[in-house]
C-alpha positions in Angstrom: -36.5 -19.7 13.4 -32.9 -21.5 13.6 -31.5 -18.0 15.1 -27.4 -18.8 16.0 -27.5 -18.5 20.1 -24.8 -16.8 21.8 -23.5 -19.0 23.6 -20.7 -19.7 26.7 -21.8 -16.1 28.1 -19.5 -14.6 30.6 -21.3 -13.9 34.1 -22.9 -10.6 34.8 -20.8 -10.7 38.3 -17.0 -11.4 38.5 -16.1 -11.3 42.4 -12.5 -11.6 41.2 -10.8 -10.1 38.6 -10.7 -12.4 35.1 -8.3 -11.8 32.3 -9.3 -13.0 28.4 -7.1 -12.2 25.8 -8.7 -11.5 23.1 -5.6 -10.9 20.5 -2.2 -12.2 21.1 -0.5 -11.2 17.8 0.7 -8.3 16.4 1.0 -5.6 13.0 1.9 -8.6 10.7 -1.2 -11.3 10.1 -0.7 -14.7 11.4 -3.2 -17.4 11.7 -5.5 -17.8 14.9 -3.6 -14.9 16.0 -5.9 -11.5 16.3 -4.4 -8.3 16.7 -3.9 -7.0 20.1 -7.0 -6.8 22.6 -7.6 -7.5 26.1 -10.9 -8.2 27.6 -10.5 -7.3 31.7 -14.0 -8.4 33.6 -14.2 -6.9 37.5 -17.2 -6.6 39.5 -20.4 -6.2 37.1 -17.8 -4.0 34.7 -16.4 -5.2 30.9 -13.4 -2.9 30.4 -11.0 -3.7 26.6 -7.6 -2.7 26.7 -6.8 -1.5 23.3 -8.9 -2.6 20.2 -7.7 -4.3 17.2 -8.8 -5.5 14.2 -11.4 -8.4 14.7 -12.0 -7.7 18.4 -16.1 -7.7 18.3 -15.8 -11.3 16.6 -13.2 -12.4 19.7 -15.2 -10.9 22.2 -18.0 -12.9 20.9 -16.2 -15.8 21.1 -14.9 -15.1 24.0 -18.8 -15.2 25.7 -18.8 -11.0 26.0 -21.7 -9.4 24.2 -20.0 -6.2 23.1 -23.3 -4.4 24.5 -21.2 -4.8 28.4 -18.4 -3.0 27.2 -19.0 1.1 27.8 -14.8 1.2 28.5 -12.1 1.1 26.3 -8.2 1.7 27.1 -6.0 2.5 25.0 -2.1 2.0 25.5 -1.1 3.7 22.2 -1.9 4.1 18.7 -0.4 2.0 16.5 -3.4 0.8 13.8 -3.2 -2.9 15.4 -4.2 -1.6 18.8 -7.3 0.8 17.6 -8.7 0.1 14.1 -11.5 -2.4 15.5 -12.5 0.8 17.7 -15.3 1.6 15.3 -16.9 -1.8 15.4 -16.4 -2.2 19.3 -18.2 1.6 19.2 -21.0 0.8 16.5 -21.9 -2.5 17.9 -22.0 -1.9 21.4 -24.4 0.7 20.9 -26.8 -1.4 18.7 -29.3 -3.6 20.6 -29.4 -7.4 19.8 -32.3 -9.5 19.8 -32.4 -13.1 19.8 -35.2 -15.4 20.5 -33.8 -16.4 24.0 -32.9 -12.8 25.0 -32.7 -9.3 24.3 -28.8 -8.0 24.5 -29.9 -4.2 25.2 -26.8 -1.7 23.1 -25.1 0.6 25.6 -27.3 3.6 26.3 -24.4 5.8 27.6 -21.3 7.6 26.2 -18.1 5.3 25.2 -15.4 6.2 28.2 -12.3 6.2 26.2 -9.0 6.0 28.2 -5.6 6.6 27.1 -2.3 8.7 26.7 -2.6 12.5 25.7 -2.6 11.5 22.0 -6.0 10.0 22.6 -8.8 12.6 22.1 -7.1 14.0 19.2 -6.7 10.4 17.2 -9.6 8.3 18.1 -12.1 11.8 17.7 -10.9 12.3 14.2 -11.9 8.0 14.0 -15.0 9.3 15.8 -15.8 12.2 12.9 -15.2 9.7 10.2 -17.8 7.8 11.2 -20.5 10.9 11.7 -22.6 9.8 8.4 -23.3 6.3 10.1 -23.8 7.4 13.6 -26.5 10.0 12.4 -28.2 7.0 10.9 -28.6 5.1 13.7 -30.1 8.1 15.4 -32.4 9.1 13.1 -33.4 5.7 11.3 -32.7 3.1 13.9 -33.9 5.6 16.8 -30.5 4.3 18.9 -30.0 6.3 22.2 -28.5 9.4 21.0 -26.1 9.4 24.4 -24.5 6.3 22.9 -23.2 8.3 20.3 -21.0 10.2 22.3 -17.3 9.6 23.9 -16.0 11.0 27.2 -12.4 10.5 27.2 -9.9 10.8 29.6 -6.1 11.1 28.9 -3.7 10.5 31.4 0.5 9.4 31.0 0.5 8.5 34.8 -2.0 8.0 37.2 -5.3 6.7 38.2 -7.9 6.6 35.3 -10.5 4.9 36.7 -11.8 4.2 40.4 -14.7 2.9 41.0 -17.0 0.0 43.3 -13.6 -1.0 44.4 -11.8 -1.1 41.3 -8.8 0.9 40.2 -7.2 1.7 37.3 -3.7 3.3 37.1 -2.1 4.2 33.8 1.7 4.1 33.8 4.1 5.4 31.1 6.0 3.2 28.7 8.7 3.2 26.4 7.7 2.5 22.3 9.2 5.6 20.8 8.9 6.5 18.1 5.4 6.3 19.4 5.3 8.1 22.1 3.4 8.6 24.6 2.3 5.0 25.3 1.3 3.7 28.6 0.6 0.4 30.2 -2.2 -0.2 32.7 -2.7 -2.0 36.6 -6.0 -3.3 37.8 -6.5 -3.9 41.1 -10.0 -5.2 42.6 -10.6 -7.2 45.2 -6.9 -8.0 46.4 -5.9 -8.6 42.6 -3.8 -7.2 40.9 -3.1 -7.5 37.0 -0.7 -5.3 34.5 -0.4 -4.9 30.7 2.2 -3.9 29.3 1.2 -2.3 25.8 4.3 -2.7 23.7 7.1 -1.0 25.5 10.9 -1.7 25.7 12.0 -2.8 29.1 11.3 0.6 31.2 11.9 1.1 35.7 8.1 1.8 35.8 7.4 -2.0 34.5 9.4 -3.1 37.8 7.6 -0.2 40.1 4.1 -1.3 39.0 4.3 -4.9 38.8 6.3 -5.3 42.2 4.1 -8.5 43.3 1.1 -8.5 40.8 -1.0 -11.9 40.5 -0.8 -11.5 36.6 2.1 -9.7 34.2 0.8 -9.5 30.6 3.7 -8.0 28.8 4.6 -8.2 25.3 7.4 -9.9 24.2 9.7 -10.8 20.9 12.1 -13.7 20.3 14.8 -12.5 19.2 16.7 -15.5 18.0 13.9 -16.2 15.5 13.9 -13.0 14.6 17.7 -12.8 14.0 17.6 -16.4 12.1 14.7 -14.3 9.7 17.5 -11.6 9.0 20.1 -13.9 8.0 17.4 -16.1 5.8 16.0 -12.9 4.1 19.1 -10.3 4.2 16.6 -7.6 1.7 14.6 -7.3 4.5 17.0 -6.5 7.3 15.4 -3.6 8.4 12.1 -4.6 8.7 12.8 -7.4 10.4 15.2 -5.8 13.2 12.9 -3.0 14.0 10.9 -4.6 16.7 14.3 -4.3 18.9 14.3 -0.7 18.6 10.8 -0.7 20.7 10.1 -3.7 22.1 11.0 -6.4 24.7 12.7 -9.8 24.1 11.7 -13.2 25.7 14.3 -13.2 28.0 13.6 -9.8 29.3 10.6 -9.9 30.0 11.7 -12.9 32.0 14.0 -10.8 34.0 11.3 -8.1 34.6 8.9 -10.7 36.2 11.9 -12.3 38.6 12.5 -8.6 39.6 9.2 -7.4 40.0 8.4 -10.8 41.9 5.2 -11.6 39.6 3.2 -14.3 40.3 2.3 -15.1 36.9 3.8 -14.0 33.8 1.5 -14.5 30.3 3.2 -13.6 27.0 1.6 -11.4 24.2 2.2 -9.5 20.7 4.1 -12.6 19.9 7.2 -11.7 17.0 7.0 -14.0 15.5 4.2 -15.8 16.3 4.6 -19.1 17.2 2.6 -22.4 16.5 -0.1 -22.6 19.7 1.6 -26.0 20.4 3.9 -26.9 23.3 6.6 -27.8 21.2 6.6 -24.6 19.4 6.1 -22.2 22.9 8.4 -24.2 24.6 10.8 -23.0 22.0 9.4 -19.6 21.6 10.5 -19.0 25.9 13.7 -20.7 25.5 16.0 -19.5 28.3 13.1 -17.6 30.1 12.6 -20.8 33.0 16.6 -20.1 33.9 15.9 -16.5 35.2 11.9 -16.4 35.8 10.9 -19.3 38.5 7.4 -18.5 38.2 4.8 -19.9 35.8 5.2 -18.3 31.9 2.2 -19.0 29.9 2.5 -18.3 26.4 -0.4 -16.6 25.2 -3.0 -17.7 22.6 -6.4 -15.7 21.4 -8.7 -16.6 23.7 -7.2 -18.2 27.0 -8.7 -16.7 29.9 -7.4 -16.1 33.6 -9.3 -16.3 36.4 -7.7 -14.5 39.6 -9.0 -15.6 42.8 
């Protein structure tokens, strides 16, 4: 049999906390850019903040079998940071066999994390997919307790503590949507935050006050502007993204306030070329307020804290 191997698997064990990002773009398709998805690995624990479109196929790349992931966070619900929930859901339930190993689907309810919008959105996903769920039960005799999400909605406060790692949801600013929250980790002497989409807010300062890793969404908003004038019929669209999120330059200033150590861009508008001509571009201005090291994020680069 020439079976396709899953291969570059991630570790079963992180002592540290590790960071993959699994899609750096955002609502509009670019190329090699997924939507928005973060893979955070702690401990023996696979936890995905927020869940867009293509996210099993990045996780899969990324060396995660999406049978380790039983958590998913979500910061708000815009499509491009749920709709890959019902593959992430389906397919980590399903076992996967393979001739070197058996990849055994998750035999316990999906935890589902977010603000109080939550339940309500992601249960009506959850009913919408009843007719194939009952197939798997009944058919492909998968553990009916997979079938099933506990969820937990929370604006502020710890969501998840556990073997040492905590989880504290924080809220944001991305009104109209509202409520949206970003997220710390904190295992082993770590620390990480993501942002969600959010314009510049006080709790991005109070929560990332000397984190190891800021990932924070960010827009450039000379690009952007240089868009408007090219395409005038299209002002509107194109100018939104100030109304709700941050620039390049101030997410600079948040990470020089906050004193992060590392500061990782995401949800790129508009995305730029993954080439250092094109980032170094894309972050123009950020090196004269931020001191620290800016990494401009591309699908797939992982951190490794510790």
């Amino acid at each position: 049999m020439h079976i396709q191997p899953q291969v570059n698997l991630q570790p079963e064990f992180h002592e540290d906390i590790k960071v993959i990002l699994l899609g750096t773009g955002s609502p509009r398709a670019f190329y090699g850019r997924a939507k928005p998805s973060v893979a955070v690995l702690a401990g023996h624990k696979v936890f995905l903040v927020d869940c867009g479109g293509g996210v099993v196929d990045q996780l899969i790349k990324a060396g995660v079998m999406p049978q380790r992931v039983s958590d998913v966070l979500f910061t708000h619900h815009h499509y491009d940071h749920n709709s890959g929930f019902f593959d992430v859901f389906i397919t980590s339930w399903r076992t996967h066999i393979t001739p070197e190993r058996v990849f055994e689907g998750r035999s316990t309810p999906m935890h589902v994390y977010g603000p109080e919008t939550t339940k309500e959105i992601i249960g009506k996903m959850r009913e919408s997919f009843e007719f194939d769920v009952k197939l798997r039960v009944s058919y492909n005799l998968s553990d009916e307790a997979g079938a099933r999400i506990e969820y937990t909605e929370r604006n502020e406060g710890v969501v998840y503590e556990k073997e040492g790692i905590k989880i504290t949801a924080f809220e944001v600013d991305h009104r109209p949507v509202y409520p949206a929250v970003a997220y710390k980790f904190e295992y082993n002497g770590k620390s990480v935050v993501i942002s969600g989409d959010t314009i510049p807010v006080a709790n991005m300062l109070k929560y990332s006050q000397g984190v190891d890793l800021l990932i924070h969404e960010a827009y450039n908003k000379e690009w952007l502007d240089t868009l408007i004038e090219q395409y005038p019929a299209y002002d509107k669209a194109l100018s939104n993204p100030a109304k709700y999120h941050t620039t390049t330059v101030e997410a600079a200033e948040i990470a020089k306030q906050a004193g992060v150590k590392h500061l990782v861009l995401t949800h790129h508008i508009p995305a730029p070329e993954a080439n250092e001509v094109a980032e170094e571009e894309y972050i123009k201005g950020m090196r004269d307020i931020y001191q620290g090291l800016i990494t401009v994020g591309r699908d797939l680069m992982s951190f490794q804290l510790g």
